[in-house]
N, C-alpha and C positions, 0 to 999 in steps of 0.2 A: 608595692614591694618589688625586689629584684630578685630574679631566678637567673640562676647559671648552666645555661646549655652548650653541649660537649656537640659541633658540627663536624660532620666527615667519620669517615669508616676509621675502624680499631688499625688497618694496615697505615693509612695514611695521617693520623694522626689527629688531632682536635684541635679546634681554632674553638676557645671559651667566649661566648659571649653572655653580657649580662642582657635578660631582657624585663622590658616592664612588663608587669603581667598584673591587671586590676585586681583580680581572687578567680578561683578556683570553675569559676562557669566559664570561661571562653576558654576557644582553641586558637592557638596562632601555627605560625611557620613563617616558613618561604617557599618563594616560588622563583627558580634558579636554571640558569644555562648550565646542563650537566655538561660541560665541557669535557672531563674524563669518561661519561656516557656508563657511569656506574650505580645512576640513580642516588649516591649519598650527597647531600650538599659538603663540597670540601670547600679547604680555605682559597684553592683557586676558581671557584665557584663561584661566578658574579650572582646577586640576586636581579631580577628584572620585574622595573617598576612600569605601574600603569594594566596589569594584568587584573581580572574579575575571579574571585574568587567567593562562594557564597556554599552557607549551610542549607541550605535550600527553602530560604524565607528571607533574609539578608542577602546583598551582595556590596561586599567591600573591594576599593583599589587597591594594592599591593604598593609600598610607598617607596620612596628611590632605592632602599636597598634591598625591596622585593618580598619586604615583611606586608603579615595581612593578621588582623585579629579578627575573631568574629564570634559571638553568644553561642555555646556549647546549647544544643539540644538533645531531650532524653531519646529525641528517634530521629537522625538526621544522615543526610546523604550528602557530606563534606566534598566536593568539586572545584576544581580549577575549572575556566573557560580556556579552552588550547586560544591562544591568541593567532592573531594572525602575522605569518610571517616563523610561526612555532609550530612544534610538531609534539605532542603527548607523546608518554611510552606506549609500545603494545604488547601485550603478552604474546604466547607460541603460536596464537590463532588470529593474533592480527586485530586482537580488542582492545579499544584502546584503554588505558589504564589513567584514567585523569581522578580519582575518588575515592574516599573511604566512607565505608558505611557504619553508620556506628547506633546500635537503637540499643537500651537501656534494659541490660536483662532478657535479650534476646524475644522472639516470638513468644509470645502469652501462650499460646496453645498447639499442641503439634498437628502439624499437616504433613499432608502424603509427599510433597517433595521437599522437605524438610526446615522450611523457615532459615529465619537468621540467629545461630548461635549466640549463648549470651558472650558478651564483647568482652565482658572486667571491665575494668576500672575505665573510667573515657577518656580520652585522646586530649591531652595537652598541645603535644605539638605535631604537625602533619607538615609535610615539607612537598611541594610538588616540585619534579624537573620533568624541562623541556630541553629540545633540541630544536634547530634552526631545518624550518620546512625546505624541501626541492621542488617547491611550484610558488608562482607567484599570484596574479590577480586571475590568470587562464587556469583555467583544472578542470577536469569530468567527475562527476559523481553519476555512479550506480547507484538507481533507484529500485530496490527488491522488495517487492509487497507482498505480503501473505506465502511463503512457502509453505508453510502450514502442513508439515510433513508431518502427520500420523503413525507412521511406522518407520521403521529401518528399510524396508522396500519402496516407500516413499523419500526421504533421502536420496535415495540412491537416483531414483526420478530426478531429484534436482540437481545431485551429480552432473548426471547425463543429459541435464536440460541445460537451465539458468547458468550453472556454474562455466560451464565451455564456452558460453558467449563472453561473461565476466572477464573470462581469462584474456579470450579476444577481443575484446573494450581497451583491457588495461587502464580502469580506472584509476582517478588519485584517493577515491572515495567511496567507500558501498553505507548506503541506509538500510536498511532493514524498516519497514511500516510495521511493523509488529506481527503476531501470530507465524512468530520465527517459528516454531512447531505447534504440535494438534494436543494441547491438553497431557502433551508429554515431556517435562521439561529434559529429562535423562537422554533425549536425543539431541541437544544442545550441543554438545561439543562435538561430536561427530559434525553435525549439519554446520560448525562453526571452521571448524577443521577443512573440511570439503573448501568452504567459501573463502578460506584464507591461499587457497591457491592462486586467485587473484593478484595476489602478492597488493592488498592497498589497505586499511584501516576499515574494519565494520564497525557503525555505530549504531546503537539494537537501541528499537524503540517497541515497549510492552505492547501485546495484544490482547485480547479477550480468549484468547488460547494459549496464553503461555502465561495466567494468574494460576496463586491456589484454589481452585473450585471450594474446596471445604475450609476457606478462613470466613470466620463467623464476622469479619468488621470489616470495611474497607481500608484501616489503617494494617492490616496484613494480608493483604490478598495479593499483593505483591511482593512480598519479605525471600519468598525464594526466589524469584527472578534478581531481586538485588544482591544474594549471594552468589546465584551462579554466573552473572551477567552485569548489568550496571546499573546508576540507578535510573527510577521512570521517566522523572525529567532533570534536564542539565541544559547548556548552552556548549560551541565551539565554533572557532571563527574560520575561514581560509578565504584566503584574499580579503576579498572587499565586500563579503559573506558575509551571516551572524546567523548559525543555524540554531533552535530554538528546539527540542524536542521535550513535548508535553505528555503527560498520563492523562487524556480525558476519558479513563475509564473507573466506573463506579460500582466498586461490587463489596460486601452484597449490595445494592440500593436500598435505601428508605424514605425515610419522613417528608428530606430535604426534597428528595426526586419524585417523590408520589404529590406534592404539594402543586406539580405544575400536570395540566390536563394533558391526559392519554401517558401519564405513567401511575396507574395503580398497579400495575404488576408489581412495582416494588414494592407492594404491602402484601403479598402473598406469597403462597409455599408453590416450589421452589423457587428457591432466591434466583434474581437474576443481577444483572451486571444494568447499569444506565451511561448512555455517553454526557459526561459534565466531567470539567477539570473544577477539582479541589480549590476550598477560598485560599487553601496557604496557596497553591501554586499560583494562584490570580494575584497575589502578595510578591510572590515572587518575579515572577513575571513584569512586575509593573515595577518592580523595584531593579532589576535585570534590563528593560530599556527606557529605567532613566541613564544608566552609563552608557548606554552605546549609541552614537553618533548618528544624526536622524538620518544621515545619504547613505548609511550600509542599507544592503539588501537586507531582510529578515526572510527566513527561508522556515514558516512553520512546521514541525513533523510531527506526527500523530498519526493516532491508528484510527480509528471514528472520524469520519471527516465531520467538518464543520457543518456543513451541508452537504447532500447528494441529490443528482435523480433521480438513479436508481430506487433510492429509499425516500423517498419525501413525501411520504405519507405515512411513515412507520420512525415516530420521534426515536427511539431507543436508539436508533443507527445515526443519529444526527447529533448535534453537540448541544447542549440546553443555553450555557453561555457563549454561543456561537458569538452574538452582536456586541458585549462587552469586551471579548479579543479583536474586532471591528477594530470597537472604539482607542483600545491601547496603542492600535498601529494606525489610528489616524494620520494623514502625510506624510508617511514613510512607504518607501517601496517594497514590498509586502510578495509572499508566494503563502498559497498551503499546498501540503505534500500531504495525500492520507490514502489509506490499503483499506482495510475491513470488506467492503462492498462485492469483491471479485469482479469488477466494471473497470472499467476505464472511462475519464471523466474530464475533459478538460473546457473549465469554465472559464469564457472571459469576463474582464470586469465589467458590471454593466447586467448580468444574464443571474437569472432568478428562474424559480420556479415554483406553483402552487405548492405551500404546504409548508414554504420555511419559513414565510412571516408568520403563520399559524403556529406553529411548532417551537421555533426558534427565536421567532424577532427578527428573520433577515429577511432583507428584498434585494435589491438590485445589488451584486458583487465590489466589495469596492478594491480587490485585486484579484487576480488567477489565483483560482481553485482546482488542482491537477490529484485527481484518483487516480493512481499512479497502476491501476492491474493485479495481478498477484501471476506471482512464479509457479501457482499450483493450479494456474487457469481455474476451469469450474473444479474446486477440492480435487485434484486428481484422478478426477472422474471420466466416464467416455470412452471408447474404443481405442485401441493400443496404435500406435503408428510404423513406422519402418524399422524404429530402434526401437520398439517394446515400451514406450513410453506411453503413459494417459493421452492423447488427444486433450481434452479436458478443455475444451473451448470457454470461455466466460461469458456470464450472465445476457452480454448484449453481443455475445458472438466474438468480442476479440481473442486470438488464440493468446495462450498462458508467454509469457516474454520479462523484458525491465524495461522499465522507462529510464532511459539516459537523457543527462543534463550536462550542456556544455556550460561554463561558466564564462566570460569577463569581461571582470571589472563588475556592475550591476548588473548588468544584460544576462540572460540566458537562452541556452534552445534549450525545446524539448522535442523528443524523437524515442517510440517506441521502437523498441527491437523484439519480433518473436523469437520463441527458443528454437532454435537450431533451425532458425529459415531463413532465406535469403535475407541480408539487412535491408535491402532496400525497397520489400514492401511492405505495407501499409495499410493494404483495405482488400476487402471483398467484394467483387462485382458480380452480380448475376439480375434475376428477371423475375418481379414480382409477377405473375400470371392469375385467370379467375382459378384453373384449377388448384394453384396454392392455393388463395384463399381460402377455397373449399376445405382441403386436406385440412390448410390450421386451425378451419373453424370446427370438422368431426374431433380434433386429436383437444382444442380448446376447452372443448365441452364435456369432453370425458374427463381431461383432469381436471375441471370445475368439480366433478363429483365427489366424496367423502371416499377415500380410502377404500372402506369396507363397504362400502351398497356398491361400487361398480364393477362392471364385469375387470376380470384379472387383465386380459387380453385388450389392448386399446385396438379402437377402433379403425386406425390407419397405423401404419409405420411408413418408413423411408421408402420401403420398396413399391407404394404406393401412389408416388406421387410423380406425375408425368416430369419428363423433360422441360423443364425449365426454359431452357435456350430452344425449343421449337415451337414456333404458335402457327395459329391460322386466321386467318381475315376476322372470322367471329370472335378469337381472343382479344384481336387488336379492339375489334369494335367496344370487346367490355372491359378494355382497359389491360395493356400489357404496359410494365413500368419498370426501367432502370433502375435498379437499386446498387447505391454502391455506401458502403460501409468501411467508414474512415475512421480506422481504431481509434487515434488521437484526434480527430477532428474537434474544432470549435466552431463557434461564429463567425471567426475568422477566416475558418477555408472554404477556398471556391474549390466548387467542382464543375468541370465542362466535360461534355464528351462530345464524339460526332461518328453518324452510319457512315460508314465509307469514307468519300470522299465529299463527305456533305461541309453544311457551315456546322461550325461550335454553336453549342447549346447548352445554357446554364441549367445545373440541376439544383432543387431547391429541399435544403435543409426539411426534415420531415417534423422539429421542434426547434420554435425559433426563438424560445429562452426568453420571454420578455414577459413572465410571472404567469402562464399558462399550466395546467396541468399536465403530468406526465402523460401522454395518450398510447392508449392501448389497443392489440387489436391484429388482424394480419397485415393490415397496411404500416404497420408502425414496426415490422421486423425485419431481420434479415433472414430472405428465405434459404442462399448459400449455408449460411451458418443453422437454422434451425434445424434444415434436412442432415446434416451432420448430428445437433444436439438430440434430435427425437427418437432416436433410437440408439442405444449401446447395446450392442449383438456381443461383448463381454461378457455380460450378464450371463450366458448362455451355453460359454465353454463349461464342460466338465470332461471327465476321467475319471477312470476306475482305479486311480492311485490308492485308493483306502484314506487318505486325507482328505476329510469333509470340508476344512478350509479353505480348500483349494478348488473349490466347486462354486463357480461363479469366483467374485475374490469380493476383497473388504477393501473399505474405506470409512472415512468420517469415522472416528471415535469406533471404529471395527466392527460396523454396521455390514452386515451381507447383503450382499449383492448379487440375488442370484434367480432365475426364471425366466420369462418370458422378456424379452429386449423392451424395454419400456421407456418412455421419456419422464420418470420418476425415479429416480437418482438425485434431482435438485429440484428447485420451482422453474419451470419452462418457462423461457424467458416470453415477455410478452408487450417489450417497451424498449427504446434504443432512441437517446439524443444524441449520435452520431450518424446517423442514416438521413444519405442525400434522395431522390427520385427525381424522375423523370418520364412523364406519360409518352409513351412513342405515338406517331403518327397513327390514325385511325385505318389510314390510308399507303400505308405501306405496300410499296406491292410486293408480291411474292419473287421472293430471290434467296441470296445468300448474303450477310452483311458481318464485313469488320466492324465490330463497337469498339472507339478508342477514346479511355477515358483518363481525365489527368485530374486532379486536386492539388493543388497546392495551399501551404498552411503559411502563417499568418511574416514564417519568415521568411518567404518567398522557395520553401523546398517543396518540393513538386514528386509525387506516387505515379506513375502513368503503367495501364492494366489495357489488356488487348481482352474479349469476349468474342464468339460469335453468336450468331444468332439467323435460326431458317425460318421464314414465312413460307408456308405448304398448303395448299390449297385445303387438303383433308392432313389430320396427323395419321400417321402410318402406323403400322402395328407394331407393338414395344417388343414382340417376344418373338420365339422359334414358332414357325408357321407349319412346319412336319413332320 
């Protein structure tokens, strides 16, 4: 049959067209150069052919005159792919607007941020416009993982963090890795707002802290993030790009995720969430790069990485159909981008680790795998700094920052930035000594213990633990070692340093990725960074304000934080496949020595760190002598 559609706004007038339409289940449109930039398709309005447009299970090509039909679904996330060379609308906050959502009678059951409204009648015709992008195959994209702001005071944190670098990037592009907020989605626009001063397009990818905790199915545990936000997975292209962003979270879990070993959680109270993408989306997915051209880059994004170190022993954190997304992007030039972990990770192809053929089905990488960090360093957590910000160092020591991406053509960098530190470092250098050792092994052993049987009081803190940068003849003898801690490091980076004016000396990666287990331990740390992590002396501020809130402070889900300074705010980290060493000379004599140390990464960009370091016959006394 033929239906008669009215294009263009009631001021400009209507151009009728007849279109064919099979019966009443599919949705059509166009997808049109808004050339008057009013969002109506008018009669000057070319349509543009060759664009992907998909209900999110099909993806059809838009045909010369930029028309697309495709099977009406009772719960579907209608999308355009912004093409390349194109630019989607954005709303007041810089989201882009490429979709309609449309699910059939709204959310089944009401939850705390309110689901998706029922729709009426469904969508016949949906029309997308584009405008002509200001960048070509070169662009930057901001990489944002985890801000995971929990409060209105956290926000603001990212304010005065992440957002100031953003601005001073000047990205063409921000991603969000998911856990945009903490379990609160009504802080969304704010934390959106903030991020739109960047002046470039945020495209938000779901986290395991921004579902509804109380949707009883996993076909609604996401229905308000698609109202407030967009939907879980889509595709969009820039330049010579094909960004990919997937939902591989499963909440509640069941039958499907308890069926493979070390996820029975999913058959018990309380529900949790499992990292697997969805069969439709693997449907979709495979139906999405049969169109696109096998020499574009694929740029995956997700919140669960496919694999990690950090976690590769704890499947939930890992993605279950990690090796069948392998298999789709077999000989295509391939990235994954994924947050969740609060680590930073960068895997080259090639580099495995125990626990993911066990877990997953993967072994040896067959492209870069980049944990991209989180903006919320460890959850916001850790002693306050110069501007009243968390410290909040992450899991393996890197401070809280984004990973920026230069783009072109296929090629890419990567380059971490911390927040609000100078851009041009990169690591931590300091001096694994026995007395660490010691310190990490009293502080290791106490938080081995149960919560409740050990003493309140740990055994060591920070203020315990000697000078680092001075040893003596008998430290050397039992092993004093350069450690230096390269946020982004891979396989690929060398690290050299040299005492004075001595020769260069390679230091050697402390995990050499080639299907070993994660190794743990004081040797496997960084002690710079843990003597910051083991203690938050925050904990510990009060006042007699009358405001018991305000006595220690909150975080995580408004959890207090308050007592004796303790390295129990998070799990103490206890494992880092970024950490280089280097055993100094046994035989060092006693002086004074410049350590200069450089790393450079796989594209020839180079970190260089100055240290000192005293050899003392006897160590001298730390304190006031009268």
């Amino acid at each position: 049959m033929k239906r008669w559609f009215c294009m263009g706004s009631v001021i400009s007038g209507c151009l009728l067209l007849a279109v064919a339409v099979a019966d009443d289940r599919v949705v059509h449109g166009f997808v049109f150069h808004d050339a008057g930039g009013d969002g109506v398709f008018g009669a000057d309005d070319p349509g543009i052919a060759g664009v992907l447009v998909s209900n999110g299970r099909e993806v059809v090509v838009t045909d010369s005159n930029g028309r697309y039909e495709l099977p009406l679904r009772a719960d579907m996330d209608l999308t355009v792919v912004q093409p390349a060379g194109w630019r989607v609308p954005t709303d007041a906050n810089q989201v882009p607007q490429f979709f309609h959502v449309y699910k059939q009678g709204g959310t089944p059951e009401p939850l705390r941020f309110g689901g998706l409204p029922d729709p009426g009648p469904p969508p016949r015709r949906i029309d997308f416009p584009l405008r002509p992008a200001d960048h070509g195959d070169a662009f930057r994209c901001a990489v944002v993982g985890d801000p995971q702001t929990y409060s209105n005071d956290e926000v603001s944190h990212f304010r005065n963090s992440s957002v100031l670098d953003l601005i001073d990037e000047a990205p063409d592009c921000m991603i969000y890795l998911g856990d945009v907020v903490g379990d609160d989605l009504d802080l969304l626009d704010r934390l959106l707002e903030l991020g739109a001063a960047a002046d470039a397009p945020q495209w938000l990818i779901f986290g395991n802290h921004d579902m509804d905790f109380d949707a009883s199915h996993p076909d609604h545990s996401a229905d308000s993030w698609r109202h407030r936000a967009m939907p879980p997975w889509y595709a969009f292209e820039m330049g010579q790009v094909t960004f990919i962003a997937l939902n591989n979270l499963v909440y509640p879990c069941g039958q499907i995720d308890a069926a493979r070993p070390g996820r029975e959680f999913c058959l018990q109270d309380p529900p949790r969430y499992n990292g697997r993408v969805s069969d439709i989306q693997m449907e979709w997915l495979a139906n999405l790069l049969e169109q696109v051209p096998r020499e574009r880059l694929i740029v995956l994004l997700h919140h669960v990485p496919l694999v990690s170190f950090s976690d590769a022993d704890r499947p939930q954190h890992l993605t279950d159909n990690a090796a069948e997304i392998h298999a789709l992007l077999a000989g295509r030039p391939a990235l994954s981008l994924a947050g969740h972990t609060h680590t930073l990770e960068n895997h080259d192809a090639g580099q495995w680790f125990a626990g993911w053929r066990e877990h997953v089905d993967v072994g040896p990488l067959p492209f870069r795998h980049i944990i991209a960090g989180a903006a919320s360093g460890g959850w916001w957590l850790g002693d306050l700094d110069i501007e009243g910000i968390p410290m909040a160092l992450q899991r393996m020591g890197a401070p809280k920052g984004l990973l920026m991406l230069d783009f072109n053509a296929t090629d890419y960098r990567e380059r971490y930035r911390a927040a609000r530190m100078d851009p041009a470092r990169g690591q931590w250098v300091s001096f694994n000594t026995p007395a660490f050792r010691g310190w990490y092994q009293a502080l290791a052993e106490w938080m081995d213990q149960p919560a409740e049987d050990r003493d309140p009081v740990p055994p060591v803190s920070a203020h315990d633990l000697d000078d680092l940068h001075l040893v003596t003849p008998i430290d050397l003898a039992d092993g004093v070692y350069l450690s230096v801690n390269v946020w982004l490091g891979s396989a690929a980076t060398r690290v050299r340093a040299r005492i004075g004016d001595g020769d260069w000396m390679e230091l050697a990666r402390t995990q050499a990725g080639s299907g070993e287990l994660p190794m743990r331990g004081a040797m496997h740390v960084d002690p710079k960074a843990l003597s910051r992590q083991a203690t938050s002396s925050r904990r510990a501020v009060v006042s007699r304000s009358g405001d018991d809130r305000a006595q220690g402070h909150e975080a995580f889900r408004g959890r207090r934080f308050q007592g004796v300074p303790a390295p129990q705010d998070r799990r103490m980290p206890d494992r880092n496949m970024h950490l280089w060493q280097l055993r100094l000379p046994a035989d060092l004599p006693i002086g004074i020595y410049r350590v200069e140390v450089v790393s450079t990464d796989r594209h020839g960009q180079a970190l260089r760190d100055l240290a000192m370091l005293e050899v003392r016959e006897q160590r001298p006394p730390r304190r006031w002598r009268h």
